[in-house]
C-alpha angles and dihedrals in degrees: 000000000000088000092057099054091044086050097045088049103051094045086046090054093050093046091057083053084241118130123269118226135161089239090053093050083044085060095045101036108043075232110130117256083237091052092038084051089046096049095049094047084057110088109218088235096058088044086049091051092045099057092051098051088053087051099049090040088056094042087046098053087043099052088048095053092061112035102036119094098218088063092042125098122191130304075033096272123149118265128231101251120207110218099242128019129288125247114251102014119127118263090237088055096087099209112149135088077217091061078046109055093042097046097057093015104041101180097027119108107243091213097054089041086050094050099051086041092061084035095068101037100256100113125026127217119226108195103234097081100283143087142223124216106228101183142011085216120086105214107181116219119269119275091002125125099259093051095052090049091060101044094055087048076050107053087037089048097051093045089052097064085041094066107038091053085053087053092051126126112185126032118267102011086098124093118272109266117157134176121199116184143174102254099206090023130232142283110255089253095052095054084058091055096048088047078067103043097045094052080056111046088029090061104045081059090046091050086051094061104032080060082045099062107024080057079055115030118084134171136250096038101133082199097059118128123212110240143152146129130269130194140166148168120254133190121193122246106226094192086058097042086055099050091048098056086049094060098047079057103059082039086064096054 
């Protein structure tokens, strides 16, 4: 959010024909003269890369915890990792968050991955030196910049499918794309119930195909086009619904 003030000031500034400077944005934003400095002498494209590289790090990491054998216990379920390695293991028992870090996010501190990765509920701490992967899924934190960023690859990515199937000329050359819906809705405790039912069901497909590409995707290929699948669960907002109906309306008139 920071970013974004920085960045509507600045453009503001330069709209009026005064001069941007970080101490002028300081003055309009509340932001410090050092953080607004900071925030111009980053390019967009840098912040962008950045982000990205702090989401698949963490998607990475994640992917690996739970489908490598060396951090799989039996009955194929995730083992607690310590951070570091333990004295007196063997250096084939793979054992550490450390191992693992370095192993799926070469370059990336273990300790600052770790932590984001506890920040954001993915990973819970313990207390007695070890942690627990919670979830196979990296859901950034609200309002943060990594959650913008995704929404933004979400809705894009959405739209996208959208249009193409629109274009299209012959059936079934289009993308997948299906709605199911309650035709006559559902009582307040039964959506409750399907928003159970649909986490679950949802992530063990989710888990399928998550198994389906990484077997699949390797690195290195300069012909290798970027793919998956996206779902959600959506409830209607009557209010909107409403309003909207309202302005198609006074349109019409």
């Amino acid at each position: 959010m920071r970013d974004a003030y920085v960045k509507v000031a600045d453009a503001e500034l330069r709209l009026s024909g005064g001069a941007s400077s970080a101490a002028a944005i300081s003055v309009m934003t509340g932001v410090t003269t050092d953080d607004a400095r900071d925030v111009l002498a980053t390019s967009d494209a840098a912040a962008i890369e950045e982000i990205d590289e702090r989401i698949n790090a963490a998607v990475r990491v994640l992917l690996g915890w739970h489908t490598d054998r060396d951090y799989i216990g039996p009955y194929g379920l995730v083992r607690d990792l310590a951070f570091s390695p333990i004295e007196g293991k063997s250096s084939k028992d793979v054992s550490s968050f450390i191992d693992l870090a370095s192993q799926y996010c070469p370059g990336i501190p273990p300790r600052v991955l770790l932590d984001e990765l506890v920040r954001t509920g993915c990973v819970q701490d313990l207390g007695n030196g070890f942690y627990r992967a919670l979830t196979r899924s990296y859901v950034p934190e609200q309002l943060s910049a990594e959650s913008i960023r995704r929404f933004a690859e979400v809705v894009h990515n959405v739209t996208e499918t959208l249009e193409v199937n629109l274009r299209r000329s012959v059936r079934g050359t289009g993308r997948i794309e299906r709605t199911i819906y309650a035709d006559y809705g559902l009582r307040p405790d039964d959506l409750a119930e399907f928003d159970r039912y649909v986490r679950e069901r949802g992530q063990l497909f989710a888990d399928d195909i998550d198994n389906w590409l990484s077997d699949r995707s390797q690195e290195g290929h300069s012909d290798a086009i970027q793919t998956g699948i996206g779902f959600y669960h959506y409830v209607v907002n009557s209010d909107d619904e409403r309003d909207f109906g309202r302005e198609l309306q006074m349109e019409g008139k």
